[in-house]
ZANUBA-852990 format. One record per residue (C-alpha): x, y, z. Coordinates in pm, whole numbers, plus 50000, padded with zeros to 5 digits. Layout:
ZANUBA-852990
XYZ
...
//
This chain:
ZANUBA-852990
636123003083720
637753028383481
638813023483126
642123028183185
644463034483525
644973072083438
641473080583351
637963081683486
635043065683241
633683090082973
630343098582799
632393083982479
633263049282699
629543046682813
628233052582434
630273024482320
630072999582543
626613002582527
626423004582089
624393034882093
625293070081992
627283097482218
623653120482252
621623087982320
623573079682606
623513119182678
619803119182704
619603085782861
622133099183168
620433135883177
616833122783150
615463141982903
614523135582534
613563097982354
615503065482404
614123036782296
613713013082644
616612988482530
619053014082495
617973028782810
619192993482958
622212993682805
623203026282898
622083016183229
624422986783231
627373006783102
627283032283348
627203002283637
629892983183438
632543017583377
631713034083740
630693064483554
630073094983664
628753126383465
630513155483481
627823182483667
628823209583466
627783190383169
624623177283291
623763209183438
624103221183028
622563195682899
619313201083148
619693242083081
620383246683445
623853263083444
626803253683594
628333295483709
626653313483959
627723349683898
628273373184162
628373411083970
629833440584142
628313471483964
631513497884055
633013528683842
636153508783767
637323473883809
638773481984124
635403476184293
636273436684240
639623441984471
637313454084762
637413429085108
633653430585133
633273414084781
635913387484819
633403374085114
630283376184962
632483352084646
633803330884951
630673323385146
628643318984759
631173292584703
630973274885030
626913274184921
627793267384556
630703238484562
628393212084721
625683213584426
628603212284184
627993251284114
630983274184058
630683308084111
632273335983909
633163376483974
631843401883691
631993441083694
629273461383600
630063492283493
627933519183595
624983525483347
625653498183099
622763471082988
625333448882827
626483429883030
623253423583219
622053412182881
625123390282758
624503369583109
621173363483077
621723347382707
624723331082877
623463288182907
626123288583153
625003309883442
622783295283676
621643328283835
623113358683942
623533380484277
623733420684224
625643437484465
626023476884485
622593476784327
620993507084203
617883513184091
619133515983746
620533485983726
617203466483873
615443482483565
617663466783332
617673430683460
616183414383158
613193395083206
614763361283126
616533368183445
613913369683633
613733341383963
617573333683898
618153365683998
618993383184369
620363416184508
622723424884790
621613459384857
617953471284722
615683452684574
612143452684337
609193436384288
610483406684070
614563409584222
614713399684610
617033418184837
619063403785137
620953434485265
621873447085626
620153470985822
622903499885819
620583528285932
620023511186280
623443497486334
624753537386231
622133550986469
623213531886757
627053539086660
626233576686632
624543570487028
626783558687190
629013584587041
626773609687220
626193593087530
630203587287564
630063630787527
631263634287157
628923666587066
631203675686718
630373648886505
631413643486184
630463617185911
632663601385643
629623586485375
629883559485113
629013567484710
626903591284659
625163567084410
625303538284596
621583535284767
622603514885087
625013538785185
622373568685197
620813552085485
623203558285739
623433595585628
620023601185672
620303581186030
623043607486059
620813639685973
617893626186202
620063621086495
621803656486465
618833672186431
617053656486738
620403664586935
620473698986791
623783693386710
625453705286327
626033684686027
629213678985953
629233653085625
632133646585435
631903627285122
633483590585120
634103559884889
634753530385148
638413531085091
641163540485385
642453565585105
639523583085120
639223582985516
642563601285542
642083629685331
638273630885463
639753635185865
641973659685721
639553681685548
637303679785881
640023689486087
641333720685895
637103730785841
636123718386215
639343723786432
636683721686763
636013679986631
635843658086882
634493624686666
634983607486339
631873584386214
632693567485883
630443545285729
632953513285687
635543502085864
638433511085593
637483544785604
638043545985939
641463531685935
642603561885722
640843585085962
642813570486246
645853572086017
645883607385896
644633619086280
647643600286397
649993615886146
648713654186256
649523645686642
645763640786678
644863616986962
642393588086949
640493587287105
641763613487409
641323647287135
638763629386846
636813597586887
636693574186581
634303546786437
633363523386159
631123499786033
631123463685958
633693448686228
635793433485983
638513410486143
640833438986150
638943461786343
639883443386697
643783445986621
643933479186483
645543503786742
642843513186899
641073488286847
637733500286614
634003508486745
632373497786516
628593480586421
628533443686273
627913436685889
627283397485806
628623395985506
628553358085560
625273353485660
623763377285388
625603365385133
625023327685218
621283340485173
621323351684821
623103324584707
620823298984847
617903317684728
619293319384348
619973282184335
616863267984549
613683263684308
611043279984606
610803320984533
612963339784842
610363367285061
610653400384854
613323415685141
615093400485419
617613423785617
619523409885879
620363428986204
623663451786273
624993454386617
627333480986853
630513466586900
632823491787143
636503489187147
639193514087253
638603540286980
635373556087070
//
């Protein structure tokens, strides 16, 4: 039953029908602190008699627990929290979150700031917290109260476990089957210069040239299609031989195809193109995207399980990236 038609029972409801006070019947419901073993009874009876039932974000206060997992984006603006890639890790965190009556919540961490590292840890509210575009600056100022509520998309430490995707093999085998479809003029569109995870691919990049004997041809990047079209413009007018576009995410390569496109370049007949991360859009672009896989999903579903499950997560765990040819390379 409820107290009334238009309202479920409340801690107030239980505390009086059962004559005790509102934090007796708190501590009675949440289990912690003294109550006498009558008024444990009556509170018992109450809850039975009023169909109560206690608000999880409460009881997850009350027990110091949190109710907020936060996901934090460290970026140079607050644009970083408009990017696709961070709206999925939020949306598979929340499928993993709503169940235990866990909601999770989107910060930005502005580059080389402790603050607001610091203001979440003293936050009650936060359960625990998953990094993404970590750096190793920001791993050495987690606080230490942080410490096993605390993951990382990207790299890791010693006391902050990292679930990230292995971008230097999926790039390798991208930057293959570039070579084995002919493409000797490759050039590479990169990620942040600051961003760790996306040296790895650059580096797979370097190795691969070098083995082929082939030049470097690296063009700096940011992830965004913006980006990609000036990059494949600037490679076009400095390498007018090209004959394939490698950026490191899929956006990027939508620009490149864009700006090629615009300049009566043909893709791929004149300049091959491909991404990473096979986001939905990459199959109905025109041509559809090469690109390597990126599971978001999966890795994201990880760190979200590992903040909120009590057992310590292995110190790395990098899930696998995979070819995936279309029409544009």
């Amino acid at each position: 039953m409820t107290t009334a038609a238009h309202r479920p029972a409340t801690l107030e409801d239980v505390a009086r029908i059962a004559g005790v006070s509102r934090s007796t019947a708190s501590r009675v419901i949440a289990g912690t602190g003294f109550a006498s073993p009558a008024a444990r009874e009556r509170v018992a009876v109450a809850v039975d008699q009023l169909g109560y039932v206690p608000n999880p974000a409460a009881r997850a206060l009350v027990r110091g627990g949190g109710v907020r997992l936060v996901v934090a984006v460290a970026g140079t603006s607050e644009a970083v929290l408009d990017d696709p890639y961070v709206h999925r890790v939020v949306g598979s965190a929340a499928r993993v979150c709503g169940p235990a009556g866990v909601g999770v919540a989107l910060h930005w961490l502005p580059l080389g700031e402790r603050r607001p590292l610091d203001q979440l840890a003293g936050d009650r509210s936060v359960c625990g917290v998953v990094l993404v575009n970590t750096t190793e600056d920001l791993l050495a100022a987690v606080p230490r109260s942080l410490r096993g509520r605390v993951v990382s998309i990207g790299i890791g430490s010693a006391t902050v476990p990292s679930f990230d995707v292995d971008n230097a093999t999926g790039a390798g085998d991208v930057l293959r089957h570039l070579y084995a479809t002919g493409r000797r003029r490759i050039a590479m569109v990169t990620g942040p210069q600051w961003l760790p995870c996306s040296q790895r691919p650059v580096a797979a990049y370097r190795r691969l040239m070098h083995q082929a004997g082939l030049p470097e041809r690296v063009l700096p990047g940011d992830f965004t299609a913006a980006r990609g079209r000036v990059a494949a413009n600037e490679a076009m007018r400095r390498w007018p031989d090209l004959d394939a576009i490698y950026a490191i995410s899929d956006e990027t390569a939508f620009g490149v195809i864009a700006a090629l496109r615009d300049g009566g370049v043909r893709v791929p007949g004149d300049v091959a193109v491909a991404g990473f991360d096979d986001i939905p859009l990459a199959g109905l672009t025109t041509p559809a995207l090469t690109t390597a896989s990126h599971p978001v999903g999966r890795i994201a579903t990880a760190a979200a399980i590992a903040v909120l499950d009590s057992r310590p997560a292995a110190p790395v765990t990098v899930f696998p990236s995979a070819l995936v040819t279309r029409a544009s390379a």
